[in-house]
Every structure is written in C-alpha cells, then in structure tokens.
C-alpha positions as a printed NumPy array, in Angstrom:
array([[-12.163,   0.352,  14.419],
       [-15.724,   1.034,  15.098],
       [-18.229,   1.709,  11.501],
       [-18.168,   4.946,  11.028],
       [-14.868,   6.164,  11.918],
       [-12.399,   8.072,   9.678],
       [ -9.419,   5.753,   7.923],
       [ -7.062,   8.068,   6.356],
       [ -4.468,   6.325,   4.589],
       [ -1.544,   7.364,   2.618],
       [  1.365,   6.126,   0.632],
       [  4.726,   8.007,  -0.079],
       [  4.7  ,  10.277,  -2.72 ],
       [  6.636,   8.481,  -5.307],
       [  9.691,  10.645,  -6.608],
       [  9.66 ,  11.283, -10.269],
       [ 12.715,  10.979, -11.072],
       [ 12.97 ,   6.9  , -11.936],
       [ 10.212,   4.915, -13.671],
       [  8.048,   2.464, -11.519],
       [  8.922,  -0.871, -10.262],
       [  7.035,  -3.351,  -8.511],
       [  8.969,  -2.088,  -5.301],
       [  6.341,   1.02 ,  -5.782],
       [  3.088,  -1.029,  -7.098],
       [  3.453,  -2.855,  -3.596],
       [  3.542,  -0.173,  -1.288],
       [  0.367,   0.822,  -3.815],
       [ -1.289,  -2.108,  -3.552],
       [ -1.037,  -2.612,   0.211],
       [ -2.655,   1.047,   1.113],
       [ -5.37 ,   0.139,  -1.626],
       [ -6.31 ,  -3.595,  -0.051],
       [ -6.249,  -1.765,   3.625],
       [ -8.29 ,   1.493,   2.043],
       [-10.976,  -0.74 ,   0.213],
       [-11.608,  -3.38 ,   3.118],
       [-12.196,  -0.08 ,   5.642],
       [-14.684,   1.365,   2.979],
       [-16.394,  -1.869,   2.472],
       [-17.316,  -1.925,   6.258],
       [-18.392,   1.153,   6.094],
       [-15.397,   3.659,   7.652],
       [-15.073,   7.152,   6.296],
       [-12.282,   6.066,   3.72 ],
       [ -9.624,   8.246,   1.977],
       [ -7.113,   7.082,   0.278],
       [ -3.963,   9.546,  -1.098],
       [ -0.86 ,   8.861,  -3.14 ],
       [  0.673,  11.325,  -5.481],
       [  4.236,  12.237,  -6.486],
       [  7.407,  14.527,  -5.507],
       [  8.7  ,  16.591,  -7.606],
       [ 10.824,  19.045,  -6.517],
       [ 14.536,  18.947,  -5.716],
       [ 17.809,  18.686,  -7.242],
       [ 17.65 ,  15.619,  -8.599],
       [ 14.853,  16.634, -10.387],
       [ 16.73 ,  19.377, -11.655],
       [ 19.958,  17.719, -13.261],
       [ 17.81 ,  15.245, -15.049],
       [ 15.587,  17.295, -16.713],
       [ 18.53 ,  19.531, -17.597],
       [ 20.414,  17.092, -19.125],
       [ 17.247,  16.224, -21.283],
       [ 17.095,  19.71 , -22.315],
       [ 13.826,  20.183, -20.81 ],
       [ 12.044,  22.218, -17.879],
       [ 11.994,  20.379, -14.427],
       [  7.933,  21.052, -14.492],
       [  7.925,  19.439, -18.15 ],
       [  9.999,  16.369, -17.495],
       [  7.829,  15.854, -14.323],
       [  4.725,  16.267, -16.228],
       [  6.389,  14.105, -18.73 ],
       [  7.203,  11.21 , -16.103],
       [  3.561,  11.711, -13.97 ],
       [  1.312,  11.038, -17.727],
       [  3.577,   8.696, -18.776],
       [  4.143,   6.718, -15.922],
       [  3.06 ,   7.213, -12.692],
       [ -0.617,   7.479, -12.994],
       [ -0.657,   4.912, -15.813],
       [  0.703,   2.63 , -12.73 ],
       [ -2.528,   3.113, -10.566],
       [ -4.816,   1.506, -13.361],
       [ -2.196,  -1.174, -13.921],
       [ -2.483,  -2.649, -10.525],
       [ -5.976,  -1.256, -10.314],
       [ -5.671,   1.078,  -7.333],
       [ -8.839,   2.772,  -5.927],
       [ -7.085,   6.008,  -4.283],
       [ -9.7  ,   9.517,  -3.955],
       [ -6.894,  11.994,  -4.676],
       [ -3.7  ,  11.896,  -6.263],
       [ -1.037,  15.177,  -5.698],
       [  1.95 ,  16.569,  -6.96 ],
       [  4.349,  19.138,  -5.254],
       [  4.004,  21.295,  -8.047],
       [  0.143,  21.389,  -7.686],
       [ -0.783,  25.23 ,  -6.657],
       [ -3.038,  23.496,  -3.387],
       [  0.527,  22.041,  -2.11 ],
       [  2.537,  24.622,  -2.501],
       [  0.733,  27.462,  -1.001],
       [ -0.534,  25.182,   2.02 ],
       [  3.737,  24.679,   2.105],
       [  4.241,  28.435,   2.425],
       [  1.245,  28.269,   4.678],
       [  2.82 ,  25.857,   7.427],
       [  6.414,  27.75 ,   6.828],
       [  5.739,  30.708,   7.461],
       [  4.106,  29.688,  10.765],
       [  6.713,  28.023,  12.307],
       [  9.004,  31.032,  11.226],
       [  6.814,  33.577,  13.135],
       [  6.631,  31.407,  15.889],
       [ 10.539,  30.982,  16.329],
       [ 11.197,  27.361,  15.042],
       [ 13.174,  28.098,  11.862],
       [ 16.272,  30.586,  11.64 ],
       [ 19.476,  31.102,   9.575],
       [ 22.83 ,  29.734,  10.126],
       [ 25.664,  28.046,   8.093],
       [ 25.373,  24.229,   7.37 ],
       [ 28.351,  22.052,   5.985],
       [ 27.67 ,  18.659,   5.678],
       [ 28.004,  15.671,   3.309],
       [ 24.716,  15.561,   0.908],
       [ 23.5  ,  12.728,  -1.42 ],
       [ 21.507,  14.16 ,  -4.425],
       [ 20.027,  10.808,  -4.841],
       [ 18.385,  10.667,  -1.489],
       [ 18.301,  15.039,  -1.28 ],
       [ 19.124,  13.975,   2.365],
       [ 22.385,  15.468,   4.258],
       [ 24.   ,  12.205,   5.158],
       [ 25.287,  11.593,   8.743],
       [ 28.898,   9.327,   8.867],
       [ 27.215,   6.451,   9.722],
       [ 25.243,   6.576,   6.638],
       [ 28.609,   6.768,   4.6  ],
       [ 30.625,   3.776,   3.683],
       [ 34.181,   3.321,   1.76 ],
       [ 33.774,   3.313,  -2.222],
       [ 34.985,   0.804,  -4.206],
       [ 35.84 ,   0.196,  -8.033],
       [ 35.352,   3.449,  -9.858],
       [ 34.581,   5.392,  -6.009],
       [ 37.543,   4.032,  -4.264],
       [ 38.958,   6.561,  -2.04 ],
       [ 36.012,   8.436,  -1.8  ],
       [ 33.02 ,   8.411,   0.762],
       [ 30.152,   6.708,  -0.648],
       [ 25.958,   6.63 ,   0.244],
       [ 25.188,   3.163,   1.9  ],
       [ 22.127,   2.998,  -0.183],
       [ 22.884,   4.276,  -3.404],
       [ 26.839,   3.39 ,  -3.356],
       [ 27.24 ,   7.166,  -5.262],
       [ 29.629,   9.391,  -3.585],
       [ 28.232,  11.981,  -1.859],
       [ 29.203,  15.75 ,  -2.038],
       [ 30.503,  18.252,   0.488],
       [ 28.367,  20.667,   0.637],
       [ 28.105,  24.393,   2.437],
       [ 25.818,  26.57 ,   2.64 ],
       [ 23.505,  29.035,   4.261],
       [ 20.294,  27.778,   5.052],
       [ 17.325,  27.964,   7.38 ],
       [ 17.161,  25.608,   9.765],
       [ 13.978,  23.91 ,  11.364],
       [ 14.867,  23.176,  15.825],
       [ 14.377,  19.538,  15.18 ],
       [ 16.919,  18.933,  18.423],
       [ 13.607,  20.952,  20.31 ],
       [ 11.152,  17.509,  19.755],
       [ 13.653,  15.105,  20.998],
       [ 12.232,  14.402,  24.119],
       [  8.205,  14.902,  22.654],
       [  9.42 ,  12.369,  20.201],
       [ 10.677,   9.208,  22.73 ],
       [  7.845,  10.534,  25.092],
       [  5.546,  10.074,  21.52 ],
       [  7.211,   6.434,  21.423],
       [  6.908,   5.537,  24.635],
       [  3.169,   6.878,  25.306],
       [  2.393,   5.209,  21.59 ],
       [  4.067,   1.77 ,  21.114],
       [  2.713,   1.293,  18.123],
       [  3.063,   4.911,  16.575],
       [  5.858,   3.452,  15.161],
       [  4.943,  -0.189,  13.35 ],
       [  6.211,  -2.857,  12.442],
       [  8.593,  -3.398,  16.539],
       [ 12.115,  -3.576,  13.846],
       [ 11.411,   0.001,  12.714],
       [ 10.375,   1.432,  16.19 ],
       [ 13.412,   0.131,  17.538],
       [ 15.556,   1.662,  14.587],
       [ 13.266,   4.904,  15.615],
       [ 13.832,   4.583,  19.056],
       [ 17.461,   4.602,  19.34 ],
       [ 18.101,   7.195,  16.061],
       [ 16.487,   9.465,  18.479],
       [ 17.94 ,   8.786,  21.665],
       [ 21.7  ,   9.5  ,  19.956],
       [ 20.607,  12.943,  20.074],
       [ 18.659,  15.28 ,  17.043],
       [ 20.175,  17.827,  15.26 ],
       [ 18.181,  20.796,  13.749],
       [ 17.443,  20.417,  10.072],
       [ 18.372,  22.065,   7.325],
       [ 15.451,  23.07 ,   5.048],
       [ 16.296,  25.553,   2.244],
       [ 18.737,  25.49 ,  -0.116],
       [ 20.204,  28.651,  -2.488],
       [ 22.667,  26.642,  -4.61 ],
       [ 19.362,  26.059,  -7.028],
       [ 15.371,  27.168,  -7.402],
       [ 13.893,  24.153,  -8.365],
       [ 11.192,  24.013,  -5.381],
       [  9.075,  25.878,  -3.399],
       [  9.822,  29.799,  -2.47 ],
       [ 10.565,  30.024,   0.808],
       [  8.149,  32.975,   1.649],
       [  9.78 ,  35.46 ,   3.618],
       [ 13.322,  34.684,   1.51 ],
       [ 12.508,  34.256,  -2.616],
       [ 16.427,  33.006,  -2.709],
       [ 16.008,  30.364,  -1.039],
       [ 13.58 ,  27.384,  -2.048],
       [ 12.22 ,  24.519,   0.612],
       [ 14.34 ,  21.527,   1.025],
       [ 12.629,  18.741,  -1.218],
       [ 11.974,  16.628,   2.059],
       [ 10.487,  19.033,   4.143],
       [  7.862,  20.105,   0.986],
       [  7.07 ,  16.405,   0.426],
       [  5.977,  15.668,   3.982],
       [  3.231,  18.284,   3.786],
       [  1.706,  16.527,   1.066],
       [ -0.585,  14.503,   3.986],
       [ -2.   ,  17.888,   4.777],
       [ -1.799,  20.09 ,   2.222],
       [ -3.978,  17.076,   0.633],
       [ -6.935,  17.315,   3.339],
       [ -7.028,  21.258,   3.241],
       [ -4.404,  21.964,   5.664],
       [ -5.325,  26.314,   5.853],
       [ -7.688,  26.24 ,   3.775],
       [-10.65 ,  23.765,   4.4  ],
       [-10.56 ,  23.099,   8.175],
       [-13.673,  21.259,   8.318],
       [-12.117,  18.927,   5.409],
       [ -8.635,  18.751,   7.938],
       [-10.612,  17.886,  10.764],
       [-12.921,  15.303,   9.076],
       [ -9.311,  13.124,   8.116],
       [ -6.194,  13.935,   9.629],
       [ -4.765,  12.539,  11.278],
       [ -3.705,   9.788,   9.038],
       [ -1.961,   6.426,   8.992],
       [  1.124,   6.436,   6.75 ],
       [  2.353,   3.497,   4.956],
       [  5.837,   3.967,   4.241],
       [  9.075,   1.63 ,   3.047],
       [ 10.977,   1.2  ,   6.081],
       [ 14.357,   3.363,   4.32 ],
       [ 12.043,   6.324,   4.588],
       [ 10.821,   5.443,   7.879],
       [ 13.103,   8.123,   9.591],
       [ 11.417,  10.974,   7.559],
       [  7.79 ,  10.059,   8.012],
       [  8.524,   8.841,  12.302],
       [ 11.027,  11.849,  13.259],
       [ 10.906,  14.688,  11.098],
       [  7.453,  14.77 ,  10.582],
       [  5.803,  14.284,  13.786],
       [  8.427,  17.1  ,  15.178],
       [  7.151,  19.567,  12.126],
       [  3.697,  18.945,  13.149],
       [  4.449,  19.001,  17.142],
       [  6.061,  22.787,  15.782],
       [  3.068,  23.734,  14.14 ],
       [  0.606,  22.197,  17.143],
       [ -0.938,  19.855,  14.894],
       [ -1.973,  15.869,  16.158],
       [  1.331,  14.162,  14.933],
       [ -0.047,  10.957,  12.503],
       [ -1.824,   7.773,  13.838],
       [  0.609,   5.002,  12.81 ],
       [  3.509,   5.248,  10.547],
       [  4.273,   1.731,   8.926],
       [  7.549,   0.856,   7.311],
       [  6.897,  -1.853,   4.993],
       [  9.92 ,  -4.307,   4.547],
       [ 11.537,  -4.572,   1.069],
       [ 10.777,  -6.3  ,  -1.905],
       [ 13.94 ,  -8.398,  -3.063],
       [ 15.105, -10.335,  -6.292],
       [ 17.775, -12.404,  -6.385],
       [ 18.153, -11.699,  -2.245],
       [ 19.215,  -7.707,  -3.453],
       [ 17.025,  -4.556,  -3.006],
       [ 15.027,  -3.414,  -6.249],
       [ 17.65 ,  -1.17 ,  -7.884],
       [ 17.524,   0.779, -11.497],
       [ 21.888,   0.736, -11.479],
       [ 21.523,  -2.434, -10.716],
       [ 19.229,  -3.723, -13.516],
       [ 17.066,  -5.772, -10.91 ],
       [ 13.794,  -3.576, -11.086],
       [ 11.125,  -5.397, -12.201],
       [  8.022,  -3.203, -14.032],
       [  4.552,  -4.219, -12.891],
       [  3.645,  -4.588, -16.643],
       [  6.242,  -7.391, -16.595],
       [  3.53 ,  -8.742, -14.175],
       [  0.551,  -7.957, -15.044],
       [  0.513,  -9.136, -18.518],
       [  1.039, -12.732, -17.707],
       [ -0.77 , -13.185, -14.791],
       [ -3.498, -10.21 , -14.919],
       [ -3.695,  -7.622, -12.036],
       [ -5.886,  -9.808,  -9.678],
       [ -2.899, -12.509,  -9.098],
       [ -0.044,  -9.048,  -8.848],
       [ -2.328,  -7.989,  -6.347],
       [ -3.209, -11.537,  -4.373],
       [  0.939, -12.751,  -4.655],
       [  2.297,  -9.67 ,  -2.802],
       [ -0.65 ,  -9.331,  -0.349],
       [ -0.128, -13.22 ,   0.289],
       [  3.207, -14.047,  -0.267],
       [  5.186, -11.66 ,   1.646],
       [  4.743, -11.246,   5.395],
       [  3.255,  -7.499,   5.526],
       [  6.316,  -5.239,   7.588],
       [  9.359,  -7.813,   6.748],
       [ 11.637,  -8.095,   3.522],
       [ 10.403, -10.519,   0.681],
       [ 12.066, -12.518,  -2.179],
       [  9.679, -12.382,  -5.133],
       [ 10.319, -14.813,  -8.315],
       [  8.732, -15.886, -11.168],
       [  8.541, -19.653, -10.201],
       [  6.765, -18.579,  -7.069],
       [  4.399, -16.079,  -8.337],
       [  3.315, -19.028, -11.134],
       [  3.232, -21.744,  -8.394],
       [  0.834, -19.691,  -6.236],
       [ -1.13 , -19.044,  -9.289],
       [ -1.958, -22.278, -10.394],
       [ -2.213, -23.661,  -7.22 ],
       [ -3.958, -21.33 ,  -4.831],
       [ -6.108, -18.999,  -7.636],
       [ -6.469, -21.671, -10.488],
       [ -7.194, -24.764,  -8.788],
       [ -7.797, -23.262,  -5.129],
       [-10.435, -20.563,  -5.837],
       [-11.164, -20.382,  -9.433],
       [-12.219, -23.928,  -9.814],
       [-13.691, -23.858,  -6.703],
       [-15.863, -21.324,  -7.579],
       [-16.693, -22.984, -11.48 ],
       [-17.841, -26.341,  -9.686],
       [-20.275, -24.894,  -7.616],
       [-21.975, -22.937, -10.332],
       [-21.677, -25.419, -12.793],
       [-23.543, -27.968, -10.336],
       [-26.463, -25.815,  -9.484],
       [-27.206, -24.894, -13.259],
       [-26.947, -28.67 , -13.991],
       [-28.683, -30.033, -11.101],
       [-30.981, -27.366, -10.486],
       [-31.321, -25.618, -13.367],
       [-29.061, -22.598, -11.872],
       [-32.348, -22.099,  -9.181],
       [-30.666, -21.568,  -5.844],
       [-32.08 , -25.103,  -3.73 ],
       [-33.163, -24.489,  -0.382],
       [-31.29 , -26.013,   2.696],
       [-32.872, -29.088,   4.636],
       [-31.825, -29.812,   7.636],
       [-28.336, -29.31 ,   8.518],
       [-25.559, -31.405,  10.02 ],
       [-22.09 , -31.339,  11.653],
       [-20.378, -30.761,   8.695],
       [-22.799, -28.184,   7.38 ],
       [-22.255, -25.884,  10.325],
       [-18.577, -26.36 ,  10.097],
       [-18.305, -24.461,   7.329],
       [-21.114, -21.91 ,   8.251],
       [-18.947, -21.58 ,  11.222],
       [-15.7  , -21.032,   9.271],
       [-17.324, -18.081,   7.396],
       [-17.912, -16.368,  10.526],
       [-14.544, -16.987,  11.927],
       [-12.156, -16.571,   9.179],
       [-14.44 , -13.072,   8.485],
       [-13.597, -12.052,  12.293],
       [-10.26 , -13.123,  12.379],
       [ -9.394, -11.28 ,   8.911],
       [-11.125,  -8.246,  10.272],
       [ -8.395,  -8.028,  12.994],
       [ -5.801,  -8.526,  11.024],
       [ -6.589,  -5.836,   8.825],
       [ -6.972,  -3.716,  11.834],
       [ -3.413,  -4.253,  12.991],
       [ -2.219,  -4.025,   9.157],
       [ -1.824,  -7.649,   8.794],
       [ -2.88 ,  -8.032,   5.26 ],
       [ -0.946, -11.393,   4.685],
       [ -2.274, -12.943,   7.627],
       [ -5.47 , -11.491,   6.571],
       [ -4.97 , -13.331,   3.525],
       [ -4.011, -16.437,   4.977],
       [ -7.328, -16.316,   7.235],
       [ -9.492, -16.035,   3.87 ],
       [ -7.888, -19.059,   2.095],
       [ -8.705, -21.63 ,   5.351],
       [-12.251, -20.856,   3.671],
       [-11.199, -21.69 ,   0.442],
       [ -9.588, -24.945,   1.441],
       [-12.198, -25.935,   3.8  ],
       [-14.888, -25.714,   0.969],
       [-12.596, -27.29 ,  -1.185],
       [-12.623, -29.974,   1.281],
       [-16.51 , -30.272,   1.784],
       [-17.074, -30.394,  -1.712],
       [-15.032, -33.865,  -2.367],
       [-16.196, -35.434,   1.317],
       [-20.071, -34.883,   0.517],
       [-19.774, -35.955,  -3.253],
       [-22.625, -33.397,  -4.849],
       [-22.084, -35.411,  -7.667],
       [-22.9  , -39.203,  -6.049],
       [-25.786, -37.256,  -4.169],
       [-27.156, -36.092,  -7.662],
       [-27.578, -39.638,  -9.082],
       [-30.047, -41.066,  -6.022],
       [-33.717, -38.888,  -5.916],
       [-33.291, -39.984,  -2.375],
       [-30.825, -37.859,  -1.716],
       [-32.022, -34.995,  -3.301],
       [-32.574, -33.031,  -0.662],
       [-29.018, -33.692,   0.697],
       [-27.905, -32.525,  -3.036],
       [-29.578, -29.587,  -2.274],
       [-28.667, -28.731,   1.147],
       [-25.142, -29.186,   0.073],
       [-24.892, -26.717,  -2.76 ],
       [-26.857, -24.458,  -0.651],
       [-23.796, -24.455,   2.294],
       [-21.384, -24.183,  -0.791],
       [-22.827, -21.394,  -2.29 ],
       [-23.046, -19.323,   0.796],
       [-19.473, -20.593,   1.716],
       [-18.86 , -18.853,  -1.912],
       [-20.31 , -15.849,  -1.204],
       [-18.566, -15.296,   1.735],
       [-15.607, -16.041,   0.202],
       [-16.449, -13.246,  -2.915],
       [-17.041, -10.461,  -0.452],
       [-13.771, -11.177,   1.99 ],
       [-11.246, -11.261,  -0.993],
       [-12.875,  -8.13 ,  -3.28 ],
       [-10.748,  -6.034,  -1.76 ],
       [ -7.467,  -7.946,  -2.706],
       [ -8.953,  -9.525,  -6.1  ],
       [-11.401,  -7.007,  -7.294],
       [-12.25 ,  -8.071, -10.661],
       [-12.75 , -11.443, -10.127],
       [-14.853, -11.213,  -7.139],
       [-16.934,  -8.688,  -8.874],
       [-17.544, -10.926, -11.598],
       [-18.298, -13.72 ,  -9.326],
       [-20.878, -11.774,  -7.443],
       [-22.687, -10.859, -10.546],
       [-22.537, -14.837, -11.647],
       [-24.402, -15.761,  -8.11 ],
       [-27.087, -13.014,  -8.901],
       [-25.88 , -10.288,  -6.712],
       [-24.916,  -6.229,  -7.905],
       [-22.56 ,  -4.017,  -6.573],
       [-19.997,  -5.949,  -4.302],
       [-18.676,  -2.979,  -2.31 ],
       [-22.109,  -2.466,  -0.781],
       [-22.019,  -5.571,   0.704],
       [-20.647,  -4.838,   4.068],
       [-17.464,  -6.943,   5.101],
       [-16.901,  -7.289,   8.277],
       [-20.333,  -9.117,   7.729],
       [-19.424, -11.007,   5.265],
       [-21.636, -13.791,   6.328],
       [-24.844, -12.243,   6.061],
       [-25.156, -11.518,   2.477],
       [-28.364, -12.633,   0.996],
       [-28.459, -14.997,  -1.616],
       [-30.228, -13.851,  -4.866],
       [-32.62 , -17.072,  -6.29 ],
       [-30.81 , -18.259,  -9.393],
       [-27.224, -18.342, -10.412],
       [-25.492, -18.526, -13.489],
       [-22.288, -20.495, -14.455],
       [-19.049, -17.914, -15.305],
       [-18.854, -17.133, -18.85 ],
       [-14.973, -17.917, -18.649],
       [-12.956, -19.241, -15.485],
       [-11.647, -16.755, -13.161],
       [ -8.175, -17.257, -13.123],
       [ -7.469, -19.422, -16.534],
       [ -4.394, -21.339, -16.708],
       [ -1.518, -19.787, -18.094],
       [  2.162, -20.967, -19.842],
       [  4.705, -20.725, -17.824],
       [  6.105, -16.847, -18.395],
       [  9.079, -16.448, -20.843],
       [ 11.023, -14.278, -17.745],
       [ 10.302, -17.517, -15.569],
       [ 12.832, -19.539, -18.073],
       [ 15.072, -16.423, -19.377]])
C-alpha cells in the first residue's frame, strides 16, 4: 500500500453479554499490530473496535440481575471491556457502542433507505432461533442434544437448544445479492481472506440466499425501527452498521469518504455475517461493499474452542500479570499462524519467553549497550571499513524490513514476525563470531571493536523500530536507551535508515526479565 493511503481497520464489536477472554484480546491485538505498523509508515490510520449491545440476550441477563439492559451494559463496557484495551495495550482512535446516539440514528438512517427504496417488507417468519448467537439457525446448523438436551434440537456452537420461533417481521431481499455476491467473489479473490473461509463463503452462497429477517416484536431491547416503533432492529443487522455509523455514515460525508471502505478483521464463526450479509446491505444501500474481510482462526486450549460453559476461557489478566503485555502481545502475533486455529499453553507461552524475548532479544539488546558504555564510554564509535560479514547484517536489515512489510500487507503478522526475529538471530550470531569482547583487549583492534558495535547497534535499531508495533513498551524504552525520542515517527517500512543519536546509555532494567515459571503452568 502506497504512503499515504487510507487503512481503515476494524474488529468485531465484542457482545456484552460475557466477560473477556483471550479469544477477544487476540482478535484485539492483531487489528492493533496491523493498525500501528500502517501508521508508522505513514498511511492514514484508523483503527475502531467497540461493543454490541442490543438484543435479547442482552435482555434476559440484565433482567435476571434486576437491572436495565442499558445499565448492565454500561456495567459490563466500564468494568470490562474498555479496561481490556489498556490491558493488552491497544492503540484504537474510536471505540462505539450500539447504544451510542451516533449509531443508532445513522441505523435508522440506512433503514429507512432501503425501506423507501423497496428492499425491506413485511411477511411472517417461522424458524428455529438461538438467543445465544440472536441468529435464526438453518438445519444444518442444528445437531442432536445430548445429556440434559436429548431429544431436542441443539445449536452446533453453543450445544443450547434452540427455540421455535414465529413471528412477523420485516424482512431485508438478501436472496436479491446472490449473484452480486459470487460475482463480488469471483471479481475479488481475496475479498474474502484467509482461501478456508472464502471457500466456506463461496459455497454458503451458491446453496441459494434467503431474505433476512431483521426486526423482531416479541421484545424492545434495540433500535426502533423507524417507520414501525413495535418493532426494534434485529441485533445483527444494527451491529454491522457500526463500520459506518463509526466514520459518519449520513452525517459527515467527507469523514465517510476519507475511510470507508474498511478492512474487517473478524473470527472466522462470524465470517458469514461480515462476507454475506453485509456486503448485500451495503450493495442495497449503493455503498462500496468492504475491502477485505478476514476470518481469523480460533484460539484453542486443551484442542477445544474458548468457551465460558465450558470453563476453558482464559482472562488476559491471567496473562498479562506473569508475563507483562509485551510477551501477550509478541506470543499470539508469533505463535499462531495468522487465519488458522491455534493451541495456546502455558508451557509454550513461558518457553517462547525465555527463549526468544529473554535470551533472544532482551539480552541481545543489554550486551550491546552494556559494551559501548564500557568500551566507549556509551559514545557511539564510528565504523571503519567494513567487511563481508558487516554488510551481511546491514543487508539483513533491509531485507527482513521488506519482507515484513509484505507480509503485513497481505495480513501475515506471524510471518511478519518470523521475518523480524532472522534479525534477531543473525545479530545474535555476529555478536559471538566477531568476539567484541577479545577485540576490546588488543588497541590493535580497536578500530575493529568499534566498527563492530557500530553494525550492532544499527542492527539494534532496526530491530527497535520493526517490532514497536508488536512490543511497544519495550521498544520504546529501547529507543530512548540508544538516544533516540518518539519511536512512531520513525518511519517503518524504512526501518533501516534511522539515524543514530551519538551516545547511548545501558537499560536501567532488562527488557524482558526472567520470570518463575507461572503457578497456572503447574496447576
């Protein structure tokens, strides 16, 4: 993507009704790494997450805390959801709620339009619902119950029987879009991302589209459907508006035109919504349909789906207090290959961390400061003349910076990730062939000393400005140890060219200090 160019970038807006997990701080952490490396290189970045509220879900929970739906999401959003952007340190420039006034008149808004201009009317609707997806289910979604359900039809995700429900409702022509939507497909391979999801996309479609329901009467928890009070907006088809209602959607055009459309990062179990429903709303309301849609794979413990019934859901917290929020951040970006499912346990997550933070980067990064304040005083030495292995590792900086650069631009953030650490291990490497410390003992080869910290510390400074986005703290307080400022204004997709400051001064404390093994790692 050219400098300059708009990255819009949003993640799903995180239903209320559960606390979060590290299933959620994921998908979080993933749009921030991707949002952060485009605004380091100088793209016009905006990054949106938020939550959704409405439904009936939403309803018979707060009811049966004897509380108002709009208190016990308030309740949930203070207490938890935001708190979970500062835990995992997420950079995001707007954060919105379905109950926020902006949303739910930009809902009415976009509603009403596709009313007047014949895409929604009235009709009966019986169908088997799941309130714990507030998604009609079709029979292949069902499955047999068993235990406490046998006999009854069950959700395949939330193994909760569903209800039969009838009612009348307005309906959006979803079945009009069928074709726009394979033509979308076809014309756009990679509309639909990662090639397991399109496919799922692909042939959802092609079994044929019915038209959606999208109001309900049997409760009002939600947004007034304008023209008819008794009805309010299915929760689904209020939540997908978020990406515009956001932006300005009938309201600020010149703020809608500056960033939609957008690129939505998505788990791939609510891939359908964001890659059928939503491009046909916005095909309705002749509006550019999104840039990508990309459903993430699954974070897993114990081989099973994240589940609160289940009593696998792991809080970020959990995380974060052992290990700090750099090392959450750099094991999911690293560990799990960015689109499939991933396993994540506790002897992993501490292997990586002493291995590739502790001893890969963080003691990479103490040697090399501690031998230019010993050996020269913390001055920066200036390069002699350089050899093979010199430009080995100035080439490596410029290759691992291009290569990560791609991968980000295809949403590759693991292999991103895995680009970055070849620089780590190559200086790594150069460090114990050259022997800084055998140079340092000869005046003879003083000059070498100094030509070889030199290539190190550059090395390093690429290094800082290529993993800020994934490791933010630590890089920041790296930079400021090798004399520079502000990181972020050092542009990364040029990571190379940053300019060395003349002095340096050794880190206060180590980056990533070695930790006991976590009590959940033995439990």
């Amino acid at each position: 993507m050219p400098v300059g160019d708009s990255f819009y970038i949003t993640t799903p807006i995180f239903y209320v009704n559960d606390v979060p997990h590290i299933g959620h701080a994921y998908t979080e952490v993933a749009a921030d790494v991707l949002a952060r490396w485009h605004r380091q290189r100088g793209d016009d970045t905006w990054l949106l997450t938020g939550t959704d509220e409405h439904g009936q879900k939403i309803l018979r929970t707060a009811t049966s805390h004897d509380v108002t739906p709009k208190a016990w999401a308030d309740k949930l959003v203070e207490e938890s959801w935001k708190p979970l952007l500062q835990t995992v340190n997420i950079s995001n420039d707007d954060f919105i709620r379905t109950t926020d006034a902006r949303h739910e008149e930009g809902v009415q808004k976009f509603l009403q339009k596709l009313y007047d201009d014949g895409f929604i009317y009235q009709g009966e609707f019986e169908g088997y619902y799941c309130v714990g997806c507030e998604e009609y289910k079709q029979q292949s979604d069902l499955v047999d119950g068993t235990g406490p359900f046998e006999g009854e039809l069950v959700c395949a995700i939330h193994s909760k029987p569903v209800e039969l429900l009838k009612e009348s409702n307005y309906f959006f022509r979803m079945s009009d879009f069928e074709k726009p939507l394979l033509d979308l497909y076809e014309s756009q391979p990679d509309f639909v991302q990662p090639e397991s999801v399109r496919n799922e996309i692909v042939q959802f479609v092609k079994q044929g589209l019915r038209d959606l329901s999208i109001s309900r009467a049997s409760f009002d928890w939600g947004i007034k459907v304008p023209w008819d009070e008794k009805h309010v907006v299915y929760v689904w088809f209020d939540a997908l508006l978020n990406y515009v209602t956001a932006i300005g959607y009938g309201v600020d055009q010149e703020e809608f035109d500056r960033r939609w459309p957008a690129m939505h990062l998505v788990g791939k179990d609510i891939a359908r919504f964001h890659a059928v429903i939503w491009p046909a709303m916005l095909m309705a309301a002749g509006l550019p349909v999104p840039k990508n849609v990309f459903g993430h794979g699954w974070l897993l413990v114990g081989g099973e789906k994240m589940s609160k019934s289940k009593l696998t859901g792991i809080a970020p917290q959990q995380i974060t207090e052992t290990f700090g929020v750099d090392a959450f951040r750099y094991y999911f970006m690293r560990a799990i290959t960015f689109g499939q499912d991933g396993n994540f346990s506790w002897e992993d997550i501490s292997a990586r961390y002493q291995a590739e933070l502790a001893n890969g980067f963080g003691n990479l990064a103490s040697r090399i400061l501690a031998m230019i304040t010993r050996y020269f005083d913390g001055q920066v030495p200036v390069a002699g003349e350089l050899t093979a292995d010199d430009l080995a590792v100035r080439e490596t900086e410029i290759r691992v910076t291009d290569s990560a650069d791609a991968s980000i631009a295809t949403y590759a953030i693991n292999e991103a990730v895995s680009s970055i650490w070849e620089l780590v291990d190559v200086l790594n490497g150069y460090i114990t062939e050259q022997q800084p410390w055998v140079l340092a003992k000869d005046e003879a080869t003083r000059e070498r000393l100094g030509t070889v910290l030199n290539t190190a510390l550059r090395g390093l400074g690429t290094l800082t400005v290529l993993l800020s986005p994934i490791v933010p703290d630590a890089t920041q307080k790296l930079w400021q140890s090798i004399g520079q400022g502000e990181l972020t204004s050092q542009p990364i997709d040029r990571a190379p060219e940053w300019s060395s400051a003349p002095a340096v001064t050794p880190l206060e404390s180590t980056l990533f200090p070695r930790i006991e093994q976590p009590e959940s790692d033995v439990a």
